[in-house]
C-alpha positions, 0 to 999 in steps of 0.5 A: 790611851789603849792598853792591855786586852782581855786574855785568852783563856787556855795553858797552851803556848800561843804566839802574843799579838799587840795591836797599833791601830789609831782606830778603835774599831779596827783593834776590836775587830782584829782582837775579836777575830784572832780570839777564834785563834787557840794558839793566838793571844792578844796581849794590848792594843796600842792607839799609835806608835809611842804607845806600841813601843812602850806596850811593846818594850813591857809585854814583849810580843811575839807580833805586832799589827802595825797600822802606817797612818797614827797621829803623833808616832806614826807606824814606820818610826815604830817599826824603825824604833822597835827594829833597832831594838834587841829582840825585837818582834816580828813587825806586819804592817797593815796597810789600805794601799794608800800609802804605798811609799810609807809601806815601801819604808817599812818594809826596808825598815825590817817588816816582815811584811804587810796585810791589807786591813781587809784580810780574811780571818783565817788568812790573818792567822795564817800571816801571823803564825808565818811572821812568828817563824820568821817566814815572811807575809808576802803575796807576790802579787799585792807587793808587785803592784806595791813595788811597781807602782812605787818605783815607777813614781819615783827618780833614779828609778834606773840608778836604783836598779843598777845598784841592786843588780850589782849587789845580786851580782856578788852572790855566787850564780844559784845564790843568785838565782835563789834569791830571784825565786824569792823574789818570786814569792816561792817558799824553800820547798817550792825553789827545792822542787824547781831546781831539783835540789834538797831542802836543806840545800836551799836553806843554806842558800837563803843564809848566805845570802841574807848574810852577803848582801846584809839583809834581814829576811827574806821581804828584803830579799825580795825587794832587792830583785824588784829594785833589780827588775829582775824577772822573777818568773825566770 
């Protein structure tokens, strides 16, 4: 059984990380490599998905690494237990893309996203502190090949899109239309400078519609306008 890492030393707030990795080398290297991090701390390592629940439940980390493919409690249920639990953590699965409909499942679980296990350091970081903010870790395009290929194995294909078109359909034209840069992977800033509109404004939009359409955050959206097939280069 994994349990509880080594702290980093330092009195300085810093975002707590737990791992779920079934393999051991895989959460030492991920420890080792956000231990160059001053304002991260890993605070346990979870063997599989029971165990990132409990170690979850008692540490109460800002981010948890989340491995898809564990013996016994897999990711997705974790990430789906976690989820439905108050104050959960900010869930990034880690994924190799082999396992594209099991990332797709979590992701509509709540995930704020995925990395591939082969993420560079300095990105990895970056990821984590984004997830702590509850900004997404979205790469426009790792998920469009994501969605893509998904959607392109599966039936009701049409039927799915015509479901998400109709849901888009209810928000009020630029709420619409910021949902689709979104989509698009676009920050707040970036759909502001394009639309020539305040900051503040696109933040009002992305709140309503994450509150219309009764999503969680801003992947959700994201997968909505893919199931769409929308374009979001428009």
């Amino acid at each position: 059984m994994a349990g509880v890492t080594e702290e980093a030393p330092g009195d300085a707030p810093a975002i707590t990380v737990l791992i779920a990795d079934d393999d051991p080398v895989v959460r030492f290297g991920l420890t080792m490599m956000l231990r160059g991090a001053t304002d991260v701390r890993v605070v346990a390592d979870a063997s599989d998905g029971a165990e990132a629940v409990e170690l979850a439940a008692r540490h109460a980390p800002d981010v948890v690494l989340m491995d898809i493919r564990m013996p016994g409690t897999d990711g997705i249920t974790a990430t789906e237990t976690l989820h439905a639990r108050g104050h959960a953590p900010q869930i990034v699965v880690l994924t190799t893309f082999d396992s594209d409909a099991h990332v797709l499942r979590a992701l509509r679980a709540g995930a704020a996203g995925f990395l591939l296990k082969d993420t560079p350091p300095e990105e990895l970081v970056t990821a984590i502190r984004q997830a702590a903010q509850g900004r997404p870790v979205l790469s426009p395009e790792v998920t469009r090949r994501l969605i893509d290929r998904v959607a392109g194995a599966g039936l009701g294909r049409d039927a799915r899109a015509e479901a998400a078109r109709r849901r888009l359909n209810t928000l009020a034209p630029r709420e619409r239309t910021v949902a689709i840069d979104v989509g698009a992977g676009r920050s707040n800033a970036e759909i502001a400078a394009r639309h020539h509109l305040g900051l503040a404004t696109i933040k009002t939009h992305v709140s309503a519609i994450l509150t219309k359409l009764d999503l969680e955050n801003r992947v959700q959206i994201a997968l909505l306008v893919h199931d769409a097939d929308l374009d979001p280069q428009a």
